[in-house]
C-alpha positions in Angstrom: 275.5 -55.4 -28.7 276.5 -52.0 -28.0 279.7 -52.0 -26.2 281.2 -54.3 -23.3 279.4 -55.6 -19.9 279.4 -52.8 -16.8 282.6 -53.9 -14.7 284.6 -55.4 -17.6 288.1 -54.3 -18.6 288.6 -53.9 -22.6 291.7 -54.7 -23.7 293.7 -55.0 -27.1 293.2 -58.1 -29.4 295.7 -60.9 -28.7 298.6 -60.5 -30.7 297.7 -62.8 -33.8 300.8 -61.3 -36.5 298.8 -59.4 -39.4 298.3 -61.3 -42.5 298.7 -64.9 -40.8 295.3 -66.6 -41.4 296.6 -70.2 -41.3 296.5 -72.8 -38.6 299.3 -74.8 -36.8 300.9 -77.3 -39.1 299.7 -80.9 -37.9 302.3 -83.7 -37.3 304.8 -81.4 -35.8 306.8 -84.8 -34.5 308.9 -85.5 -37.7 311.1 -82.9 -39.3 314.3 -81.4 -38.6 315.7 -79.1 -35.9 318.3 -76.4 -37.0 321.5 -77.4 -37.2 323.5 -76.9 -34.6 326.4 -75.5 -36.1 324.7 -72.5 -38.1 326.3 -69.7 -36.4 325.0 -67.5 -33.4 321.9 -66.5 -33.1 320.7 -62.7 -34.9 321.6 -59.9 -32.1 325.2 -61.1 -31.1 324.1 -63.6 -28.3 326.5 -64.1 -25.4 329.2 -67.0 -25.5 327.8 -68.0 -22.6 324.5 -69.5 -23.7 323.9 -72.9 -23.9 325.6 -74.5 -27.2 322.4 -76.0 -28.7 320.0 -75.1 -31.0 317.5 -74.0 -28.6 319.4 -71.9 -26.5 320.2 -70.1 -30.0 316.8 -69.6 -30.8 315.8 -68.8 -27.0 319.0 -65.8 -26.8 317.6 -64.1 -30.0 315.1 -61.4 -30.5 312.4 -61.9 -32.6 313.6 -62.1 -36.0 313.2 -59.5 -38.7 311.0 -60.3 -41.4 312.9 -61.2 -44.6 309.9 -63.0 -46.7 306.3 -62.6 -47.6 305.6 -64.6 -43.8 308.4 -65.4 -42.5 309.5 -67.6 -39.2 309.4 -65.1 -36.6 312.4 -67.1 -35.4 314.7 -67.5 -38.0 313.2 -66.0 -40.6 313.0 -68.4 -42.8 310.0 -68.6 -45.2 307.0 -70.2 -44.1 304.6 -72.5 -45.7 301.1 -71.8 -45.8 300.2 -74.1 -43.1 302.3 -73.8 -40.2 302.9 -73.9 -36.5 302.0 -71.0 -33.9 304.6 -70.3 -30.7 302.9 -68.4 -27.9 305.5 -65.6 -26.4 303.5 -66.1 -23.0 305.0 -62.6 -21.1 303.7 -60.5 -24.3 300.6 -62.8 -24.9 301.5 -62.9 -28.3 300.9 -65.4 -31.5 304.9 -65.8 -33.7 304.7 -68.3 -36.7 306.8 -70.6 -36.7 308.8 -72.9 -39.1 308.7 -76.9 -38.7 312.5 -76.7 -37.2 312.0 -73.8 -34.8 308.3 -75.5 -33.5 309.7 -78.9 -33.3 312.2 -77.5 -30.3 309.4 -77.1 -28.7 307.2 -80.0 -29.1 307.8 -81.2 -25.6 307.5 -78.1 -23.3 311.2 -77.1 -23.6 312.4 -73.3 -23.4 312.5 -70.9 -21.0 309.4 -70.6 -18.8 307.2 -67.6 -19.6 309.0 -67.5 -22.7 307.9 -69.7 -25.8 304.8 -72.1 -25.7 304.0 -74.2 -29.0 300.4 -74.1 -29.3 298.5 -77.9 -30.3 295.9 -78.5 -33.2 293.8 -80.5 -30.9 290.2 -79.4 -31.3 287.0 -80.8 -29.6 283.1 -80.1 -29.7 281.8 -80.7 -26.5 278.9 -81.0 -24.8 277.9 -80.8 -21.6 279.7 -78.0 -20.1 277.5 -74.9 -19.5 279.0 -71.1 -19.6 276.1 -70.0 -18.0 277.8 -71.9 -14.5 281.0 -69.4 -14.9 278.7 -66.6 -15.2 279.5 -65.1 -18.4 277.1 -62.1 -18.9 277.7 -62.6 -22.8 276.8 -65.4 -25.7 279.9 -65.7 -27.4 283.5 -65.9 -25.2 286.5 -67.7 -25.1 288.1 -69.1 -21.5 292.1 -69.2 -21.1 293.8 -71.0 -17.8 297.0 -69.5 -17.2 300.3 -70.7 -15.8 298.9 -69.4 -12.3 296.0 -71.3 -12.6 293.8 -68.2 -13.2 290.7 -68.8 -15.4 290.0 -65.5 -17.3 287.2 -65.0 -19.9 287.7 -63.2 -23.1 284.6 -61.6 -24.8 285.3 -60.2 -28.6 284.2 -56.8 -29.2 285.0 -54.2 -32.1 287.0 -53.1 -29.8 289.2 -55.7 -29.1 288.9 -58.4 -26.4 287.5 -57.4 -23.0 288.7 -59.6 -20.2 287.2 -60.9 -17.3 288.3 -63.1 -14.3 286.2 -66.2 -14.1 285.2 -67.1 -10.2 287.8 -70.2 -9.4 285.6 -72.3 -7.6 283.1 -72.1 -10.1 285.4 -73.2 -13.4 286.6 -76.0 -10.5 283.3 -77.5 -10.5 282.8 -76.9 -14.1 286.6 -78.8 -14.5 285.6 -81.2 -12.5 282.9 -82.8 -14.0 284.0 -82.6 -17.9 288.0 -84.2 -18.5 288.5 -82.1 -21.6 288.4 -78.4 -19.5 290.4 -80.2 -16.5 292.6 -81.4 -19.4 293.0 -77.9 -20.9 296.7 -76.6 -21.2 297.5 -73.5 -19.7 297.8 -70.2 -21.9 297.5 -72.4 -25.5 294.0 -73.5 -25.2 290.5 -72.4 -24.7 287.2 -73.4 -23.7 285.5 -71.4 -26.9 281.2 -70.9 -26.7 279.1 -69.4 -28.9 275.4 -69.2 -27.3 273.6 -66.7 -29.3 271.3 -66.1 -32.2 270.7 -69.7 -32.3 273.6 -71.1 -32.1 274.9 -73.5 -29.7 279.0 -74.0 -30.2 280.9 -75.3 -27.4 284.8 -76.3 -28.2 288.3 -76.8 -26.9 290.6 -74.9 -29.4 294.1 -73.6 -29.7 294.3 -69.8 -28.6 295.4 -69.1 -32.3 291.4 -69.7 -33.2 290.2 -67.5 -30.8 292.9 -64.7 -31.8 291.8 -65.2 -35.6 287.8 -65.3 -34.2 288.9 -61.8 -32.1 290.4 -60.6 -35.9 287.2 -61.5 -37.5 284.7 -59.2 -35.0 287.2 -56.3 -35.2 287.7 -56.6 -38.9 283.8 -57.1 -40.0 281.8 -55.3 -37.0 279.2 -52.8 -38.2 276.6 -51.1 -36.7 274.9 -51.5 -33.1 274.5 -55.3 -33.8 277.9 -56.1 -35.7 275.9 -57.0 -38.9 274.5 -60.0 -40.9 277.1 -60.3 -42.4 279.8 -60.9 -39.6 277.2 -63.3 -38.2 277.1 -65.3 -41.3 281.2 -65.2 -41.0 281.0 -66.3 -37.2 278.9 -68.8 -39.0 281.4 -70.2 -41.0 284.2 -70.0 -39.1 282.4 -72.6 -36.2 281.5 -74.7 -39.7 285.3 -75.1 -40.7 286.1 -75.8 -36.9 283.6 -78.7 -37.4 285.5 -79.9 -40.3 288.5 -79.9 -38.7 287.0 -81.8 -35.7 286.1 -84.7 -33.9 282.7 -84.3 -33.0 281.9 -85.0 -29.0 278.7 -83.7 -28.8 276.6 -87.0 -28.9 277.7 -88.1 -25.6 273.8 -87.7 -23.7 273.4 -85.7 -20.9 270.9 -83.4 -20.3 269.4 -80.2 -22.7 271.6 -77.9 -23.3 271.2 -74.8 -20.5 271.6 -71.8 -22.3 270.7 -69.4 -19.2 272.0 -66.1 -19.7 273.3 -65.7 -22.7 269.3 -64.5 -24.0 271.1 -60.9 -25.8 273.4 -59.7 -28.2 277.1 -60.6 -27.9 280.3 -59.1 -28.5 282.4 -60.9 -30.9 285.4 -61.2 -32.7 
């Protein structure tokens, strides 16, 4: 595909930290928060925040990095596998150690601040992109804290954004549970309908910023290249390893209407 749809806005890749290839750590409900007593937070934090671990970690700017991959909390070394924080107002990816994550496990932090993103990933059937009018075979969909359904298309450009009709992703929502289920801003409704394929997920947004990665990083030519396809490939593969499959629940074919040309990827 040569470039973006008429009418659609490109826009830089989400903000997946370079060199971070790893996914969230699973099992993020045992471990051990930072101790509370281990001095104020990097950037000379006011007395007046709260006197708890996550008011620390919520009063200091992103730390600076001081390993290999650091937490981009506290700066302590990571592990390979390890859990992703969403900084919501700069739609960007942090990793994050076990301690920092596990503050917030449960939703806590400042709103429009720090969102932990889940492992949870489903194949699905049943939902059709063609419904939300996607003019393009391979896109991820985000909810936002507003409600707002907006579609991401991966280019070699970057992503290119578009706002998704509300009343037709309420229909959509309303007849499959895992879309209506979908968590704002840390999940996606992920579909690949193009050269034969036929990929239909719920993901964490960290997949689609590494799938956005991927397009940028191997795009050649008009077409993106065998090669980036056989990658695209491979990265829906591992997501099926990774996976419960859903997709033999019946319901009818498959409607891929629409999504007949070359895509944008990531």
């Amino acid at each position: 595909m040569s470039g973006p749809a008429p009418g659609l806005t490109p826009g830089p890749a989400p903000g997946l930290r370079s060199g971070c290839t790893s996914g969230p750590a699973p099992g993020l409900g045992s471990g051990r928060a930072p101790d509370s007593a281990s001095g104020p937070p990097a950037g000379g934090a006011s007395t007046s925040e709260p006197a708890s671990a996550l008011g620390r970690v919520l009063g200091r700017p992103v730390a600076q990095r001081r390993a290999a991959e650091p937490c981009e909390l506290c700066g302590e070394p990571l592990p390979g596998a390890h859990a992703h924080l969403l900084e919501e107002r700069k739609d960007l990816l942090l990793c994050a150690c076990r301690a920092c994550a596990l503050l917030f496990e449960h939703g806590e932090g400042a709103p429009g601040r720090f969102l932990l993103v889940p492992d949870r990933r489903l194949r699905l059937s049943g939902p059709s992109p063609s419904e939300l009018g996607v003019p393009v075979g391979l896109a991820f969909f985000v909810r936002g804290s507003d409600g707002a359904v907006v579609a991401h298309y991966p280019s070699p450009a970057g992503a290119t954004r578009w706002e998704v009709d509300a009343a037709a992703w309420d229909r959509l929502a309303s007849r499959h549970e895992e879309l209506a289920s979908m968590r704002p801003a840390v999940e996606a409704f992920l579909v690949a309908m193009v050269r034969g394929m036929d990929e239909r997920w719920l993901v964490p947004i960290d997949d689609c910023h590494r799938l956005v990665a991927l397009v940028r990083r191997e795009w050649t030519g008009m077409s993106g290249g065998q090669r980036l396809w056989d990658r695209i490939a491979t990265f829906f593969a591992d997501l099926g390893g990774a996976a419960p499959d859903r997709t033999n629940r019946g319901g009818a074919a498959p409607d891929r209407t629409g999504f007949e040309g070359a895509v944008p990827d990531r």
